[in-house]
N, C-alpha and C positions, 0 to 999 in steps of 0.2 A: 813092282812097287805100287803103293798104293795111289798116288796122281793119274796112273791111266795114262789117257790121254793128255793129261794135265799139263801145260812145262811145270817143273818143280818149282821155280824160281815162283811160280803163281799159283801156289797149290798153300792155301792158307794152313793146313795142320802140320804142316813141317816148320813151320815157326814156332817159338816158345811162347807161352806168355809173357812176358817179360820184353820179344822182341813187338809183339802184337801191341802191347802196353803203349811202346816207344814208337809206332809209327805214325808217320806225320798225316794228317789233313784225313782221320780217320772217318770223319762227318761227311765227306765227300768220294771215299774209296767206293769201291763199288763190289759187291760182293756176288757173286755168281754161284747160285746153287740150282746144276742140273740137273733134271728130272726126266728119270723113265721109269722101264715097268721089263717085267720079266714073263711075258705070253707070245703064244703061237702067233709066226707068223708063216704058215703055210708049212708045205716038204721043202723048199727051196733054199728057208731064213732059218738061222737062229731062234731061241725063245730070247735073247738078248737084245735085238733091233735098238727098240727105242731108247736103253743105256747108252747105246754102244754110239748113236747118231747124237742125242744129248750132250754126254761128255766129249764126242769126237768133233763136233763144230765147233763148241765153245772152247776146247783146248788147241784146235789150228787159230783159232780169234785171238786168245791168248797168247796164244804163242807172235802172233801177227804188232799186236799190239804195242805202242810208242811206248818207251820207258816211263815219258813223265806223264800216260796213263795209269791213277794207280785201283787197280780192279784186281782180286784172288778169286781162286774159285774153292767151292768147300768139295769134299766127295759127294759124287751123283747118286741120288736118293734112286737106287735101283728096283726097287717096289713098287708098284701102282696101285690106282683103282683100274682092275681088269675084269671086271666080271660078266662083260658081252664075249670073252671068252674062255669061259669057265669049262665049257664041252669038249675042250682039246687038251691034252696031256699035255704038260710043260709049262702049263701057265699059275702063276704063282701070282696072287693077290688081295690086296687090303682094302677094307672095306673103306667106305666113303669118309668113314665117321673118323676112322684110324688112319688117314692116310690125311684130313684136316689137320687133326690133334698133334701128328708128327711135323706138319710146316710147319706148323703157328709156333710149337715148342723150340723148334729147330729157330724159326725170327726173331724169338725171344733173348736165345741167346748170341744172334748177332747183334741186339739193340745193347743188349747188356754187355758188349764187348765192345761197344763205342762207335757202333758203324751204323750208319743214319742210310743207306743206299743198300737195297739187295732187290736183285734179277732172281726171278726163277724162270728157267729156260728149260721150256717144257717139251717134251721130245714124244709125249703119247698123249692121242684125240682122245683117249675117256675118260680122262681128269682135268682139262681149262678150266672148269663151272668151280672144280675143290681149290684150288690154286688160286683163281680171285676171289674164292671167299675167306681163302687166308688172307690174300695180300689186304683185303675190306678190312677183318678183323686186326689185322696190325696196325693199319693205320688207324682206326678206331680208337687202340690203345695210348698209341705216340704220335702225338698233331706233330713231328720235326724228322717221321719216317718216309721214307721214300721207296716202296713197293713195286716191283713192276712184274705181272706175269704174262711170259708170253711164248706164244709157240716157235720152236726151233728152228723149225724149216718155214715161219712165214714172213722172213724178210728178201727181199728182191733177189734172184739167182738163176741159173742156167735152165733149170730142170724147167722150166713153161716152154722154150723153145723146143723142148726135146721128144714131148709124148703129143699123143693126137690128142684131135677135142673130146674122144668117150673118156679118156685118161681124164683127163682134166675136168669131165663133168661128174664121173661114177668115183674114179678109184678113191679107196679108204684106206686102203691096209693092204702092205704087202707087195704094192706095186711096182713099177717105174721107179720112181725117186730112191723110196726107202731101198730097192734094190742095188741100185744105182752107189748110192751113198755107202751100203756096205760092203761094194768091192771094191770102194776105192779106203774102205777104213780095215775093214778085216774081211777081206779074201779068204783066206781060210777056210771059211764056217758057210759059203757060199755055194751054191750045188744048183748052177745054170740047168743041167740036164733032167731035174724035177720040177721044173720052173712050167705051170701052166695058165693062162688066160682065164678070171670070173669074174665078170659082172654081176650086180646087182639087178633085177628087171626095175626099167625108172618109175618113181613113184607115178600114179595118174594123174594128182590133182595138181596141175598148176599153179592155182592159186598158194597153194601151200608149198610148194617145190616147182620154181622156173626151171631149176638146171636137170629136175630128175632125180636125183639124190632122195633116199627118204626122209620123209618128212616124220614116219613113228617112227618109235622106240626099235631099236633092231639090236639081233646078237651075230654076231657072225657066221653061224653055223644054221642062219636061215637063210642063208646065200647059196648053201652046195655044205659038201664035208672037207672041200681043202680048206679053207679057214681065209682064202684069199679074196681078194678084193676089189681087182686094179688087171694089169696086166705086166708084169714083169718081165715078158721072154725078148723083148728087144733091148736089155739093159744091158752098158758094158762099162767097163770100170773107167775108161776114158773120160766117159760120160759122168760118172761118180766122179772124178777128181775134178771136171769141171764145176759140177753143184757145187762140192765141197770148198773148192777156192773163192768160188763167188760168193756164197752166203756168209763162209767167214769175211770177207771183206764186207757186206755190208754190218756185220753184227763188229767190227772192227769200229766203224762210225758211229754204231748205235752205242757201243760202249762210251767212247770218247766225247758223244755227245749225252751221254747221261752223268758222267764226272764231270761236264760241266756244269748240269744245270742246277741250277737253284730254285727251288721250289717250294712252293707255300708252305709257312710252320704256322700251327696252330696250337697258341699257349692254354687251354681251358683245358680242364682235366678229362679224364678219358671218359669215352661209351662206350668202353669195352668190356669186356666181360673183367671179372675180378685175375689177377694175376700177382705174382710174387712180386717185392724188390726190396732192395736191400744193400747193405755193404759191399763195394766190389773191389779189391784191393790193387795197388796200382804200384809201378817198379820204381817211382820216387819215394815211394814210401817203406820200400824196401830194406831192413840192417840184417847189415851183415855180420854174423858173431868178431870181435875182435882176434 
């Protein structure tokens, strides 16, 4: 079905309009739209990783989640900006410019469905920069919107105790974690026995990179031709359902603490770019033929 990983019960397009219409404290619900991308991650991964991690955290959260939290998630926008890896078969992606125009579109019509709170819970490193420059652009438009984009895997969890410090200082892509996370979500599609070790050589200049990481523009396939990143071969699903328990429990808090918060509304008409609105029909207003 289409929720995925979603529970149903939290998967907003299985509601009608009409039940959407009629639900309570709509200004304060909290709407989760996760985001990946559909590129290579090595011989070892799926081209599906950052969907599959995206939708797979925030639907154990969900699922985790207190009744009288009220948070839905929309379907995970499975396209990215991917074009650091363009050089490898299987990677399927949208450009910068089309991958803005599709959130902002997509905010549009959770503002115009009554809901003042949306998450984007981002599951891939080459698009954070398009992502808050949606969430900018919405607020721009609605001073009483509450935007928040952030990345998936970086709230408090298991996986720091688990890999050494090169892990922790080099890996990008492909490594430890991500590996980690997809054997405990879908096994499957996971192939331990092609799983090999590549760093990146660390940047030189310090001042522009303490940890080593670099500091220019890089595509992945100026690393070697696996497409990897990190180190993957001591990953085991154990480990994965470890991550995966803990990071839902902290985005479990993070949820419940963003339905509560009440945050600055700003009445003066927008700076944002020009945009529609208009009539939006509502289920009191409803007749029904005799």
């Amino acid at each position: 079905m289409l929720h995925g990983y979603i529970p149903p019960h939290r998967f907003l397009p299985y509601l009608s309009w009409t039940e959407i219409d009629a639900l309570p404290d709509r200004e304060n619900t909290v709407i989760v739209l996760p985001c990946g991308a559909i590129e290579q991650h090595g011989p070892h991964l799926p081209c599906s990783v950052d969907s599959v991690i995206s939708s797979g955290v925030m639907g154990k959260a969900l699922e985790k989640l207190p009744a009288e939290v009220r948070a839905f998630a929309l379907p995970t926008i499975t396209y990215g900006k991917s074009e650091e890896h363009l050089h490898f078969p299987g990677t399927m992606t949208l450009t910068g410019t089309t991958l803005l125009s599709t959130i902002i579109e997509i905010g549009e019509s959770v503002y115009r469905s009554g809901f003042r709170k949306l998450l984007f819970a981002n599951g891939h490193g080459g698009q954070p920069q398009v992502l808050e420059m949606a969430a900018r652009e919405l607020r721009l438009r609605h001073g009483d919107f509450v935007v928040v984009p952030h990345g998936v895997s970086r709230l408090p969890n298991a996986s720091s105790k688990q890999i050494s410090d090169q892990e922790k200082r080099l890996s990008m892509h492909a490594g430890h974690s991500e590996t980690a996370l997809m054997l405990a979500l879908a096994p499957e599609t996971v192939h331990m026995e092609r799983a090999a070790a590549n760093f990146p050589p660390p940047f030189p200049i310090k001042l522009l990179s303490a940890d080593g990481r670099p500091a220019c523009a890089w595509t992945a396939r100026d690393f070697g031709p696996s497409g990897v990143i990190g180190d993957p071969t001591s990953a085991t699903r154990a480990q994965g359902l470890e991550i995966l328990d803990t990071l839902s429990d902290s985005w479990v808090q993070a949820l419940t603490e963003l339905y509560a918060l009440r945050w600055i509304v700003r009445d003066e008409p927008t700076w944002g770019r020009g945009h529609e609105t208009g009539f939006i029909q509502t289920a009191e207003g409803l007749r029904h033929p005799a």
